[in-house]
C-alpha positions in Angstrom: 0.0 0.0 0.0 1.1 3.7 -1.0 0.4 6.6 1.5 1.3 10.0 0.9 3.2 12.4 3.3 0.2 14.1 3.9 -1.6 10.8 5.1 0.4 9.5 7.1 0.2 12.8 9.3 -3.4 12.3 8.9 -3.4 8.9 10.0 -1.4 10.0 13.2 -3.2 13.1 14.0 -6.1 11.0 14.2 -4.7 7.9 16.6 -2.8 10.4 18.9 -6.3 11.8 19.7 -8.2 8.6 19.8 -5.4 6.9 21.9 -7.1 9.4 24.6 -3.9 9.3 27.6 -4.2 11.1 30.8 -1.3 8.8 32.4 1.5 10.6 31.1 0.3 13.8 32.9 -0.3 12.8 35.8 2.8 12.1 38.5 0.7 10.5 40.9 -1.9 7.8 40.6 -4.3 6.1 43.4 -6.6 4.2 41.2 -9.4 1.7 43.1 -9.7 -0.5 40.1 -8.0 -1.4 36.5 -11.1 -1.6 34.2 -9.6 -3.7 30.8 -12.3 -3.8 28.2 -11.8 -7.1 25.9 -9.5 -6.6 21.9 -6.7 -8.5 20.5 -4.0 -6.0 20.8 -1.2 -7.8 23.1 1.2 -5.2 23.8 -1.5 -3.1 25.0 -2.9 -5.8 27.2 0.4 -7.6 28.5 1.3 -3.9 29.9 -1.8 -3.2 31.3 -1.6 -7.1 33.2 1.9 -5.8 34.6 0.7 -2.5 35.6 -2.1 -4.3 37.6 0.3 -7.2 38.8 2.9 -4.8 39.8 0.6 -2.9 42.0 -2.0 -4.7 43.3 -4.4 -2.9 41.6 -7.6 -5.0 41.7 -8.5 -5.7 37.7 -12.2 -5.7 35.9 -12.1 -7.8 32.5 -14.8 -6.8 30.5 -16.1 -8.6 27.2 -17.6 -12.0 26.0 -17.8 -13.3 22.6 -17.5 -10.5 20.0 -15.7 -9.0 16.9 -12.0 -9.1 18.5 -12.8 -12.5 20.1 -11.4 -14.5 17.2 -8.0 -12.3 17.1 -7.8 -11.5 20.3 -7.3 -16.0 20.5 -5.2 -15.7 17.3 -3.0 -13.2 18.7 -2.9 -15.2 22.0 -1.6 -18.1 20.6 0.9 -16.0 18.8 2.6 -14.8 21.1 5.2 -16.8 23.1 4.3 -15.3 26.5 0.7 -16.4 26.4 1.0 -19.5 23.8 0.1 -22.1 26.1 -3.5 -20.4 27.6 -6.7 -22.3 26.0 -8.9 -20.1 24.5 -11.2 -21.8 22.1 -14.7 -21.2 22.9 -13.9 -18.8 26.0 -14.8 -15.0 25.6 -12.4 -12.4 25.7 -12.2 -11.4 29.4 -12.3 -15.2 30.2 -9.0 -15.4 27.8 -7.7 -12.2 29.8 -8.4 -13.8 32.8 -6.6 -16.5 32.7 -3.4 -14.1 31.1 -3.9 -12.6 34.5 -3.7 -15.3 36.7 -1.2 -17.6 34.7 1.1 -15.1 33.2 1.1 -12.5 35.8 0.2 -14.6 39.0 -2.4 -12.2 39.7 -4.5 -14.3 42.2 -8.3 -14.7 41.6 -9.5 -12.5 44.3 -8.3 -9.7 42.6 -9.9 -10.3 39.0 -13.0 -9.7 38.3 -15.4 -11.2 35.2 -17.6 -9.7 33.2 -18.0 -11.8 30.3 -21.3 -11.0 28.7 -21.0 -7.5 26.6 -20.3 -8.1 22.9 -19.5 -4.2 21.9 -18.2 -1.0 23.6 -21.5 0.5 24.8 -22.2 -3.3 26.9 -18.6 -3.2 28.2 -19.9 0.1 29.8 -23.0 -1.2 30.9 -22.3 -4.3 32.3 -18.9 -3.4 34.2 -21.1 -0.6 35.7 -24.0 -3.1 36.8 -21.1 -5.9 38.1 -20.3 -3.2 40.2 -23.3 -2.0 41.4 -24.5 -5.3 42.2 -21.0 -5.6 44.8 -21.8 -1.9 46.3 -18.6 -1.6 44.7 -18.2 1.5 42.5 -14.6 3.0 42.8 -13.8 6.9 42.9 -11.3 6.3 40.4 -11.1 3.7 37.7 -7.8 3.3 35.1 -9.4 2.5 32.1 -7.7 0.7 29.7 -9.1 -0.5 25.9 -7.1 -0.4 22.4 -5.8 2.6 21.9 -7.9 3.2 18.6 -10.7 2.8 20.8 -9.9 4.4 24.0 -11.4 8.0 23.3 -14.6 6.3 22.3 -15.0 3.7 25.7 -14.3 6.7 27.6 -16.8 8.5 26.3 -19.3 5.4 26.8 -18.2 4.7 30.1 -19.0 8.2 30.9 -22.1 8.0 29.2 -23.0 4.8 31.3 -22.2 6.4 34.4 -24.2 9.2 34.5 -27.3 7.3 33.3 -27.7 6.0 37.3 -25.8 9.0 37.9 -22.7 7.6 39.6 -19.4 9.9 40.0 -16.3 7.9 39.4 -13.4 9.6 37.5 -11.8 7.8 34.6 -8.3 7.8 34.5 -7.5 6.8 30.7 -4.5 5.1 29.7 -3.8 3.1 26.1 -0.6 1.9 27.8 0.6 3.2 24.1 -0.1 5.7 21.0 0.7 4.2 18.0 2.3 5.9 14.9 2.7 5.3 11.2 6.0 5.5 9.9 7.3 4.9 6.5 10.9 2.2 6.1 12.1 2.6 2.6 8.7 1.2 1.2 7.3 -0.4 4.1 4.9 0.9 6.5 5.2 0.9 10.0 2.9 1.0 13.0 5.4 1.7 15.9 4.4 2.2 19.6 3.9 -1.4 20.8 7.0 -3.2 21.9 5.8 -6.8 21.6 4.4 -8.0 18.4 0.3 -8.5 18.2 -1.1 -5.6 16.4 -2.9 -4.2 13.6 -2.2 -5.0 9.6 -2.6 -1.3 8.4 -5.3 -2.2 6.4 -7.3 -2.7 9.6 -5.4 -0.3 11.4 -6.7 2.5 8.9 -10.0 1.0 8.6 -10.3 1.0 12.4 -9.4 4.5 13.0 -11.7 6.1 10.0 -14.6 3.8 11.5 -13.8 5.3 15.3 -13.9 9.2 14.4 -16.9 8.9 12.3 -18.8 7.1 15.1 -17.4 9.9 17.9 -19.0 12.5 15.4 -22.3 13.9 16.6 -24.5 13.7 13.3 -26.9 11.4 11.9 -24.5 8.7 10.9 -22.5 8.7 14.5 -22.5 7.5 18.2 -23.5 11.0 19.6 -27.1 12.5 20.7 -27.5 13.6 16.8 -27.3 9.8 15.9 -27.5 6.8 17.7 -27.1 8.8 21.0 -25.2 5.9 22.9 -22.7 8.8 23.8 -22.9 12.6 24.9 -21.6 14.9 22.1 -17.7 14.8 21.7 -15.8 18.3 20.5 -13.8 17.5 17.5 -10.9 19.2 17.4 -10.6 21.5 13.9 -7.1 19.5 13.3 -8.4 16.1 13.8 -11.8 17.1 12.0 -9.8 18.2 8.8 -7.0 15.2 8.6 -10.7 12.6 8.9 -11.4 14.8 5.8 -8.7 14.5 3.5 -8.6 10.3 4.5 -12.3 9.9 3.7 -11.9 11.7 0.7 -9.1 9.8 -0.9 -10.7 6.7 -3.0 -7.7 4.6 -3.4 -7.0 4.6 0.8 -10.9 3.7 0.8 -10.8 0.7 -1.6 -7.4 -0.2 -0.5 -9.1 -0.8 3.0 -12.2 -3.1 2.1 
């Protein structure tokens, strides 16, 4: 695949907004809970596991059977560090619970299921409700989901939250932002330290899809549209780059 200059500053305008990262300014962090929503990017979810393990921070695994679940288990098997953890027919926070416990020897009473949301909008819903039905909701939460997708489950975690009108504070981390860069002819997605992540045919198809469902009109996620989130503020830089992406044919059909 060809990219241009110009869209490959595009490409990371848009994932250093939609990796959405409040970790790196912050010095301090108290966090009650680790909230890991279920995908098949393993450098983002083997760091999150050590974060959790190194602390003790008590962990949440949210998601059951849904569109990551058959790479999340391809890119388990993959990867030497979690090769030997049986995944076929579990859902993705019963594969990351088991990563937890095995690789990480975090023990069970600090890992928490929720294996029963198949999208983003259910991983809000149904961590909030496993909560509520412990008398367990956390003043803070580090929330942790692909980093293409981490601007957007913020924003429905949020969303979920104030529908029973609860007050935690969301502390978002996508343990990495990921960059295009081009090598001689190749193209590289850098940011991730262990291999597991995106083709960049997926990887561009993923983050178009993302910023047109944050976008509050008919055809997006916001009160204009489907209304599963409040209205997100595009930034005039990111709004433009989406643009100039959506409008170039041959990215488009190279990306079907």
């Amino acid at each position: 695949m060809y990219l241009s200059d110009e869209a490959i500053r595009d490409l990371n305008t848009l994932a250093g907004w939609l990796a959405l990262d409040d970790l790196s300014a912050r010095e301090t962090l108290n966090p009650e809970l680790l909230i890991l929503a279920g995908h098949a990017i393993m450098p983002n979810i083997i760091g999150a596991l050590d974060l959790a393990a190194k602390t003790g921070i008590p962990v949440l695994l949210s998601g059951g059977i849904g569109h990551s679940t058959t790479l999340l288990q391809q890119a388990v098997k993959q990867d030497p560090l979690t090769a030997t953890i049986e995944t076929e027919g579990r859902g993705e926070a019963d594969i990351l619970g088991e990563i937890a416990h095995q690789v990480f020897a975090i023990p069970w009473e600090n890992i928490e299921i929720e294996n029963r949301s198949t999208n983003c909008g259910q991983n809000a819903d149904f961590s909030r409700d496993t909560l509520l039905a412990q008398s367990s909701i956390p003043a803070t939460i580090l929330l942790v989901q692909d980093p293409l997708m981490q601007r957007r489950t913020f924003e429905s975690f949020q969303h979920s939250w104030r529908q029973k009108n609860l007050t935690s504070r969301f502390i978002n981390w996508p343990v990495f932002v990921p960059h295009v860069v081009k090598v001689d002819d190749s193209l590289v997605i850098t940011g991730g330290q262990r291999a597991g992540i995106w083709t960049i045919e997926r990887y561009i198809a993923m983050i178009l899809g993302e910023v047109k469902r944050l976008r509050d009109d008919e055809t997006g996620y916001g009160p204009a549209g489907a209304g599963f989130i409040d209205h997100v503020d595009i930034p005039d830089a990111v709004e433009n780059a989406w643009r100039r992406l959506t409008a170039n044919n041959k990215l488009l059909v190279s990306v079907r």
